[in-house]
Each structure stands twice: as C-alpha cells, then as structure tokens.
C-alpha positions as CSV (number, residue, x, y, z in Angstrom):
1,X,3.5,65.3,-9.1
2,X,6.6,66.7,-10.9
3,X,4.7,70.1,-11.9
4,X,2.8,70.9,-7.9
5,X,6.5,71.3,-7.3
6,X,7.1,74.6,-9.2
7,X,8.0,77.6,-7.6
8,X,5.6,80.8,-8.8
9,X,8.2,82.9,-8.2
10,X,10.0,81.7,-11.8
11,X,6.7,82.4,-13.7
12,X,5.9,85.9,-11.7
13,X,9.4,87.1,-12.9
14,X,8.8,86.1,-16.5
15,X,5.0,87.6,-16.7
16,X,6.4,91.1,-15.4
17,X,8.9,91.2,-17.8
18,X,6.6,90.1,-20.9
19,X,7.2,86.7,-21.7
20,X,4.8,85.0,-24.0
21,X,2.9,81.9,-22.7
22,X,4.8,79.2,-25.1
23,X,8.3,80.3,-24.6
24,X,7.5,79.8,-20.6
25,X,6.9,76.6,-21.4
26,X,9.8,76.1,-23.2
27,X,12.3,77.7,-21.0
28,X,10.7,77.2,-17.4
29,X,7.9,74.7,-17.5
30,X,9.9,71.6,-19.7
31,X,13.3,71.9,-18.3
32,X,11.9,72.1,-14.3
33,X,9.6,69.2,-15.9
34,X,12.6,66.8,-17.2
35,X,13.7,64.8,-14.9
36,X,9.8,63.6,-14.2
37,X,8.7,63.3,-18.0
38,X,11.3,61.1,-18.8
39,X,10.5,58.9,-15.2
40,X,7.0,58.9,-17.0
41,X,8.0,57.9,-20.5
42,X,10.2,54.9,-19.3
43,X,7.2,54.0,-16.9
44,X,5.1,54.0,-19.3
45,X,6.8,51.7,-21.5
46,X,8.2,49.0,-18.9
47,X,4.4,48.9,-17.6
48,X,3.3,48.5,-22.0
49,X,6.2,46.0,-22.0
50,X,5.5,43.7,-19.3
51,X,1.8,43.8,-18.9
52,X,-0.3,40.5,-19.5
53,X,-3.9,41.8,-18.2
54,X,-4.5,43.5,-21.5
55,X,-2.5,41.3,-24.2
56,X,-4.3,38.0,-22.8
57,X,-8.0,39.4,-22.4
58,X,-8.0,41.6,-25.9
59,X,-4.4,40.3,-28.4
60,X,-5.8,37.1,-29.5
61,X,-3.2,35.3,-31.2
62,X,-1.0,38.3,-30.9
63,X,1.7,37.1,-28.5
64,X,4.2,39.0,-26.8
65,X,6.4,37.7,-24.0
66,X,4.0,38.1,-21.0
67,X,1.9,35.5,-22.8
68,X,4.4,33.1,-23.6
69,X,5.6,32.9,-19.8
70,X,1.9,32.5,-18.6
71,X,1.4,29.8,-21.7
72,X,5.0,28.2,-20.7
73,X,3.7,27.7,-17.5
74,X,0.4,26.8,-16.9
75,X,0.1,25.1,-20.6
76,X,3.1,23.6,-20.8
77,X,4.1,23.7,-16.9
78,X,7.5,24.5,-18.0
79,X,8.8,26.9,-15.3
80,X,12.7,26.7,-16.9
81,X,11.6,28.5,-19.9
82,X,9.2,31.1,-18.1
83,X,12.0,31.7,-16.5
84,X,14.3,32.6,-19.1
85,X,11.8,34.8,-21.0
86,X,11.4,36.9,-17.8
87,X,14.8,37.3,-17.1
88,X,14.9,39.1,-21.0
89,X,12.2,41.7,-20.0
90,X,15.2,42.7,-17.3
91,X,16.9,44.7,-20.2
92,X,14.8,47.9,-19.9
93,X,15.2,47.9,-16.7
94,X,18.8,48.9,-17.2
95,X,18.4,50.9,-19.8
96,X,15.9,52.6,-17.5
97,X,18.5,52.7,-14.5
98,X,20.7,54.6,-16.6
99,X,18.6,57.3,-18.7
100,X,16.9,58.3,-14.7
101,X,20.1,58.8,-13.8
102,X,21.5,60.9,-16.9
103,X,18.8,63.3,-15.8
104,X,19.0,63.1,-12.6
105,X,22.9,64.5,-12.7
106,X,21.2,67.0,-14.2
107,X,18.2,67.7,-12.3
108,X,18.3,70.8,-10.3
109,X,16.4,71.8,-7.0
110,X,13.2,73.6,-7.3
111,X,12.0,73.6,-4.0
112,X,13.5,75.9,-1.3
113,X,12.7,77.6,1.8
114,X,11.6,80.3,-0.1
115,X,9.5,78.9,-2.9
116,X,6.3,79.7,-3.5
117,X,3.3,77.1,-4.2
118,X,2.3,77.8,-8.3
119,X,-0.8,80.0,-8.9
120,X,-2.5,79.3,-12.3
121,X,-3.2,82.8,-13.8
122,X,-7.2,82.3,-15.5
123,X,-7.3,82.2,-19.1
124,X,-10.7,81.7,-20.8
125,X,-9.5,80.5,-24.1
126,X,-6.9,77.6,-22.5
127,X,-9.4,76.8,-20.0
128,X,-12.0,76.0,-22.8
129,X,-9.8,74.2,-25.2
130,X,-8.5,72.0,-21.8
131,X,-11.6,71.4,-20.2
132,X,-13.1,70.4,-24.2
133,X,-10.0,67.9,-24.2
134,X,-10.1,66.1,-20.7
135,X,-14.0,66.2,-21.2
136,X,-13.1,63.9,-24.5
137,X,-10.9,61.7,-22.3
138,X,-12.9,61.4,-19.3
139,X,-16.2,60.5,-21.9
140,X,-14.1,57.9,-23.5
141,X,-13.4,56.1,-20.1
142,X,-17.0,56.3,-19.6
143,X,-18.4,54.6,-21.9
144,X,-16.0,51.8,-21.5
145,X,-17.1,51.6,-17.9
146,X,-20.7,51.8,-19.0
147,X,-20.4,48.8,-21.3
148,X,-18.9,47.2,-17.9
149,X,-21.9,48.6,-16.0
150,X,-24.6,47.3,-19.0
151,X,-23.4,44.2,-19.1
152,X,-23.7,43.4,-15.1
153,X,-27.2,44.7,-15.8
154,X,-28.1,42.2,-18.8
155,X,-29.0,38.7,-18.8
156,X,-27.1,37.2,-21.1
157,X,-24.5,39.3,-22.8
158,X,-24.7,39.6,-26.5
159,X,-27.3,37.4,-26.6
160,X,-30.3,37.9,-23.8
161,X,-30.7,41.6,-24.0
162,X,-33.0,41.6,-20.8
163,X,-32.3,43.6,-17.7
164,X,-31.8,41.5,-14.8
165,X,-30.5,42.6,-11.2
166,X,-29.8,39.0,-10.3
167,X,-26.1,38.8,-11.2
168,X,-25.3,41.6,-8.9
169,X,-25.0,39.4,-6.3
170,X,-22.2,37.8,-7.8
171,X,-22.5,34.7,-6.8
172,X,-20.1,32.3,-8.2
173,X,-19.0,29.4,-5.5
174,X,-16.4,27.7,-8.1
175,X,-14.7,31.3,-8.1
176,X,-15.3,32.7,-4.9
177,X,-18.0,35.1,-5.0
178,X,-19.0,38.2,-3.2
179,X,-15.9,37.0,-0.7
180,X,-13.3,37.5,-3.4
181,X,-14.5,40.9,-3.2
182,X,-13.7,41.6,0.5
183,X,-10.5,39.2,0.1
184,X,-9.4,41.6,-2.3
185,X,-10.0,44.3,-0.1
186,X,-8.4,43.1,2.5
187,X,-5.6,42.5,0.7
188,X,-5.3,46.1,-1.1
189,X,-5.2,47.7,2.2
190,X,-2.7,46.1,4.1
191,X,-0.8,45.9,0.6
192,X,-1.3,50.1,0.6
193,X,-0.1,50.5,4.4
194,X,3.0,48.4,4.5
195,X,3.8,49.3,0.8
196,X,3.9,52.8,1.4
197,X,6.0,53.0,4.4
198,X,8.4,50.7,3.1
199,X,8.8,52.8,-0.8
200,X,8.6,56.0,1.2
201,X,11.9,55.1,3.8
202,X,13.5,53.4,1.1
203,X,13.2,56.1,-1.0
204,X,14.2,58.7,2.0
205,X,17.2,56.7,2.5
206,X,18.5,56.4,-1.1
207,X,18.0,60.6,-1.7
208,X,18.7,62.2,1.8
209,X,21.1,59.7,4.1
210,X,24.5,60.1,3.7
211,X,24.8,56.1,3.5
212,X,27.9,55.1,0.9
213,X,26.8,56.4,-2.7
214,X,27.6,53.2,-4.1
215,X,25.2,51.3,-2.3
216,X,22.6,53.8,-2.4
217,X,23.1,53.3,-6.4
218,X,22.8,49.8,-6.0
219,X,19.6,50.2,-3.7
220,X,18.3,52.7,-6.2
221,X,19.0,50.6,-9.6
222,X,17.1,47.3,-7.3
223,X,14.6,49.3,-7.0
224,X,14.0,49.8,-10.7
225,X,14.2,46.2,-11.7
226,X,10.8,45.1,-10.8
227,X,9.2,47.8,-13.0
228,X,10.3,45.9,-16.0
229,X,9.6,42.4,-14.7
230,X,6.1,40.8,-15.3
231,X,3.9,39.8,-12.8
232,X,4.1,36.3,-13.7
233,X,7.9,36.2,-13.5
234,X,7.6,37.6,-10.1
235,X,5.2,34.8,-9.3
236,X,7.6,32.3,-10.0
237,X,10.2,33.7,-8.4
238,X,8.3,33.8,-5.4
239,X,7.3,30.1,-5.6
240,X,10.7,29.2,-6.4
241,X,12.1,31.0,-3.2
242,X,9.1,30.4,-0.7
243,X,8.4,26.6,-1.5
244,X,11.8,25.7,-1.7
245,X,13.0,23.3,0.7
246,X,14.4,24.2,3.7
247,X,13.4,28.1,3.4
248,X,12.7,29.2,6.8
249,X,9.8,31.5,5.2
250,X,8.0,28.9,3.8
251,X,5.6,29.6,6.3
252,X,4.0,31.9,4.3
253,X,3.3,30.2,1.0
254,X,-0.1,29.7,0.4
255,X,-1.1,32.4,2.7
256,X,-2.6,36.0,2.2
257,X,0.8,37.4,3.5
258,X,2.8,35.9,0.4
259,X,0.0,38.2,-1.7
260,X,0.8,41.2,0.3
261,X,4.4,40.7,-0.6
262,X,4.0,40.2,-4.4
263,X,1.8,43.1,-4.7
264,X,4.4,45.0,-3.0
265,X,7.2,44.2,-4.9
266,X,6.0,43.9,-8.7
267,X,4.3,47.7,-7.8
268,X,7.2,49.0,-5.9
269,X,9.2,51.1,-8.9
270,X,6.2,53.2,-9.7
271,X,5.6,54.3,-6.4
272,X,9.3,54.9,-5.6
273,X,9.8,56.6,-8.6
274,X,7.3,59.3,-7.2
275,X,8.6,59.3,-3.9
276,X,12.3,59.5,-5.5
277,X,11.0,62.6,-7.7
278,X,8.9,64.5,-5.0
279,X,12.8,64.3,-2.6
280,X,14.6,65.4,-5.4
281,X,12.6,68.6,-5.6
282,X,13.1,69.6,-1.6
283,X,16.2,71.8,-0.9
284,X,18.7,69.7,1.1
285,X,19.4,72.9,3.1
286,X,16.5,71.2,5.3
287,X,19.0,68.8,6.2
288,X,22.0,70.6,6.3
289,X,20.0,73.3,8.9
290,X,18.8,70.4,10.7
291,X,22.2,69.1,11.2
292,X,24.0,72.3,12.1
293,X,21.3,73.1,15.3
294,X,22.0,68.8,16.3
295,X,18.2,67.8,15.5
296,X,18.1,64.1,14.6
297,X,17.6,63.1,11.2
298,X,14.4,61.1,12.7
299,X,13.3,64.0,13.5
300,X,13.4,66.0,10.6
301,X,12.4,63.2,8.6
302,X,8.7,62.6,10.3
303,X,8.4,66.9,11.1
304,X,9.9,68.4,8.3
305,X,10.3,66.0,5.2
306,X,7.2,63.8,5.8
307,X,4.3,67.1,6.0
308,X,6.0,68.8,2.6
309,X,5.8,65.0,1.3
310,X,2.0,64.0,2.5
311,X,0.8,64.1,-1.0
312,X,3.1,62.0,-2.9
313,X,2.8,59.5,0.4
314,X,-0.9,59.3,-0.2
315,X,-0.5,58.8,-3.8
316,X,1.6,56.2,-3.1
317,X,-0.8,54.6,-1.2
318,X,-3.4,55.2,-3.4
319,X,-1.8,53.7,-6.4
320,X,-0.9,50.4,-4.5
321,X,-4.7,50.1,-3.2
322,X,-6.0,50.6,-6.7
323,X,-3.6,48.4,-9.0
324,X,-3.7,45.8,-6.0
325,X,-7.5,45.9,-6.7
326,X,-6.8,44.7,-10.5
327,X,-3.9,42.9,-10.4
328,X,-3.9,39.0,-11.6
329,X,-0.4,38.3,-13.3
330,X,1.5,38.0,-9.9
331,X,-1.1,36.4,-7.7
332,X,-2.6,34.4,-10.2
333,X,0.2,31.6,-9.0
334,X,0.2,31.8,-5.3
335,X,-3.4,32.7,-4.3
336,X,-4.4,29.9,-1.5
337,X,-8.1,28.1,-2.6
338,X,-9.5,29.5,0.1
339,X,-8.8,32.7,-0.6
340,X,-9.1,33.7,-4.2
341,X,-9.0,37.5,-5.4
342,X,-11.4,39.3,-7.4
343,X,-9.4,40.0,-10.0
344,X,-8.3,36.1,-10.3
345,X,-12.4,35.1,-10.1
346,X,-12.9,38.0,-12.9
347,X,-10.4,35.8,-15.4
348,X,-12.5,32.4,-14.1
349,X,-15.9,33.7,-14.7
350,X,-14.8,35.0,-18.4
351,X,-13.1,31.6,-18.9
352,X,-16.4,30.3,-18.0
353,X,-18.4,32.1,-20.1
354,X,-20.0,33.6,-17.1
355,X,-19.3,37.2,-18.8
356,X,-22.4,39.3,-16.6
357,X,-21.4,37.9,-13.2
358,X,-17.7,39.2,-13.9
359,X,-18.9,42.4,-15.2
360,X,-20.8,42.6,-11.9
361,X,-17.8,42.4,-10.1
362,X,-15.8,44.1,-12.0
363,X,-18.1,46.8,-11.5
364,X,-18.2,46.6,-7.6
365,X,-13.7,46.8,-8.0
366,X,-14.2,50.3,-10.2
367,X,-16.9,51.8,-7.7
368,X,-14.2,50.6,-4.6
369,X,-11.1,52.3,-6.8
370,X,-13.5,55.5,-7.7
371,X,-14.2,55.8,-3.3
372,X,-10.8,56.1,-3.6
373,X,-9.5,58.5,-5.7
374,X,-12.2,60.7,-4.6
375,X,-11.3,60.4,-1.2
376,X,-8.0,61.7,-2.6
377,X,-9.2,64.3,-4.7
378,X,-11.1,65.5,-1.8
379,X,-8.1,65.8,1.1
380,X,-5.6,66.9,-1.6
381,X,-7.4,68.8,-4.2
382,X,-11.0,70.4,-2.7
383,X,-9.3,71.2,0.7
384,X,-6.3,72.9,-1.2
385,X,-8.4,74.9,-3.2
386,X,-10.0,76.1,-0.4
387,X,-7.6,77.2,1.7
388,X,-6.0,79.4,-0.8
C-alpha cells in the first residue's frame, strides 16, 4: 500500500532530467518507501515469532514458545505458565513500538492536493525478468495448493492412490462437518465488518484528531501489542477475563460473539498498521482547510478522508476475512461445541488421521479466500486500470 501512495510528479522530474532507473530507486522510491518497509519487516517477524499454525503442523520436536504455551495448557492444563511464556513474546512488541516510531518522526508527507497517482513507464526487459519471478512464486504456491487439492481427491492419502469424490462432502460429525464451513463463514464476515470499522476510526483518531499526544501514543503503542502476542495467549486471556466470576460480560463466553472479538483483536495490529500508514501519506492540509471554512471533522472524515482511503479500508477487510478463515491458535480455546470452526475441525480430522476429509475442507477455505481476493483485485485493480 506504501508504494500506490507515490506522487508521479517526483519520478516525471527525475526522467526529464536523466536519471538512471537504480539511482531513482535509491533516492526517491526507498526513502518515500521507509517508513512502510520497516512496518513490514517488524510484521513480518512478530507474525514468524508468535505463530503456532505452522511450528505445530510441520516442527516436529522443534519447539518454540507458541508450542510450549499450547502444550502447557492443554497437556499439562497449566494456564500459570502459558501465561508467563506469553507475556515474554510482549518484548518485540516494544521494540516494535519504538523502531515505527523512529521512522515515523521521520516520515514525510507524500500525498497532497496536488499529487499525481504513479504511472509505470513500460519496459520490456523489467517486465520479463518480473513477470519470470512472480510466475516462479505464484507456481510454487500452486503446487502446494495442488497437493491440497490431490489429496481431497484420493482415497487414502499416501496409501490408497484411488480417486474418489466421496470426501468432498466433508462429512465428519465428531468435527462438525460441512457446518464448520458456513460457521466459519459466518464468523469471517462479521469479524471483517466490525473489524474494519473499529481499526479504521481507531486508526483515524490516533493520526488526524487533535486528542492529547500522549494518549494518542499510548492508544497507538496498545495497538501494537497484540501483533506480538500468540493466539493462544490471547485465548487465555480472554477466558481468564470472560469466565471470571462476577464479569458482567460473561454473557458472551461460549458464544460466537467471544470469536468475533478474538479474531478482532489478535489481527488488529496488521490491519492498523496499514490504515496508520495509508493516513500518514494524506496532506493534513485536508484538515487544516476543512477547519478554516467550519466543516466538521465528521464530515471530512466520511467525504474526504474515507474515498482517498477506500482501498486500504477494503484491504483491511479483506485481510481480517481471510486470516479469520485460517485461524485456530485463538479460537481453539473458546469455540462453543456447537459451533466449531473449520480451521479447528481441520486440526481434528489430521489428529484423526482423517487427512482427505481435511484436505477437502481445507480446499473449500482456499477457494472461499481466492472469491475474495479476486473480488478485490477486480474493484481495486481491473476497474483502476480501466479507467486510466
């Protein structure tokens, strides 16, 4: 999102007066760039260093602290010590906190009322060696979601070779079924609606009110925090908090609500990240014009600021619906047993040995997620193009 925000106008000016193609780069494209990169970079990691999906499915014996809160917990059933080892994946998200706001001292405006959206100049050479490269990429997802797709479509996986259209129904009573599926679904969206109008206002606040800095610092480095927390440490908080007696919320434990809420808080740094990014880069002369002819911030906010945001918003969205879609280390605690997820009856079936039936379902999750981001691609990318 960081680079749709650069203004031709700084790449015109160097063309006409001769500038070669890597010192752009260098002097425009990279410093414009910072401030996003490095939100990507510490992203990145926090995601690498608190992800369980992926250490408990393919590490083995290789532990890392996502594991040992899940084994503390449900092997052990000691909550104390889960406890503790989450609060220690807390430390990048300080570090985090500070580096983003190094660069963000530092980051300047590129956006203005007179910018210009970026025109990419044809080259046959970098369009070869770039389409050659994401064409390497995009095959390499492939056939990892064609082994997905095979296995759905074999009897018994290594061992029954024989095609088979009988696990496509996916039906698994002990784990739910086809109606984890449309649980799941159900789920993603209203996670994707209320999700992205809560990151999007929050983030509005923190970058364009004039609320005290200091607790628009404090709002901002809260917001941070969950990016390096687990899943599972976020599921214990929340059954710590919502089944504790006396809580007046405790209403919704055990319901699809509590889901909704967990999904929207162990996703909500990624998402305000890019909302926080995609402000950063629109002139605050919006405001300050808006103020001077008496127009209510509201105002501006939902005509002004909300249109030149659309695309991050929908990203936004996007990203909630699709990691809701997957998720397991937050839910895999407070899902009621009448409501189980797909991702949840994935891990069950594979515990069970029942590997086509997951695949199955697994591959009706990617097809959902694919809708989507074409859908995206579509309204943000196709219709763009065709305008111009």
């Amino acid at each position: 999102m960081t680079l749709s925000y650069t203004d031709n106008r700084l790449y015109e000016a160097a063309r006409a007066m001769g500038t070669r193609p890597m010192r752009i780069l260098r002097t425009i494209t990279l410093p414009g760039a910072k401030f996003g990169l490095v939100s990507a970079f510490l992203v990145a990691f926090s995601l690498c260093f608190s992800d369980f999906g992926a250490p408990k499915v393919v590490g083995g014996n290789y532990s890392v602290l996502a594991t040992d809160i899940y084994k503390q917990v449900i092997g052990q059933q000691n909550f104390g010590m889960g406890s503790v080892v989450g609060l220690l994946l807390m430390i990048p998200a300080v570090i985090m906190f500070v580096t983003e706001r190094l660069t963000a001292s530092e980051n300047g405006v590129t956006v203005s009322s007179r910018s210009m959206a970026y025109r990419v100049v044809p080259s046959r050479g970098r369009d070869a060696a770039l389409t050659l490269f994401c064409s390497a990429v995009a095959g390499f997802i492939l056939v990892l979601f064609g082994a997905v797709f095979a296995a759905s479509l074999i009897r018994a996986w290594p061992y029954n070779m024989a095609l088979t259209f009988e696990h496509v129904t996916v039906d698994s009573p002990a784990t739910g079924g086809i109606c984890s599926f449309f649980n799941s679904l159900v789920t993603a969206l209203l996670t994707a609606l209320c999700g992205t109008v809560f990151v999007f206002m929050n983030a509005w606040l923190v970058e364009k009110s004039t609320a005290n800095r200091l607790l628009r610092q404090a709002d901002n480095l809260f917001s941070l925090i969950p990016l390096a927390l687990p899943g599972l440490s976020i599921g214990l908080a929340f059954i710590f908090f919502f089944n504790m007696e006396g809580n007046p919320l405790n209403f919704i434990y055990g319901t699809a609500a509590v889901l909704v809420l967990a999904n929207i808080v162990l996703f909500y740094s990624v998402p305000y990240v890019s909302a926080s990014s995609a402000l950063k880069k629109l002139d605050r002369e919006i405001e300050a014009v808006s103020a001077s002819m008496a127009v209510p911030s509201y105002r501006t906010l939902f005509k002004v600021t909300v249109p030149m945001c659309r695309a991050a918003i929908f990203e936004t969205a996007l990203y909630f619906f699709v990691n809701e879609m997957v998720t397991i280390s937050a839910v895999v605690f407070l899902y009621p047993a009448d409501f189980k997820l797909a991702s949840v009856a994935i891990v069950n079936m594979e515990d069970a040995g029942d590997i086509a039936p997951a695949a199955a379902l697994s591959v009706l999750v990617i097809l959902v997620n694919v809708a989507a981001k074409l859908l995206y691609e579509y309204i943000f990318v196709m219709k763009r193009s065709g305008n111009r």
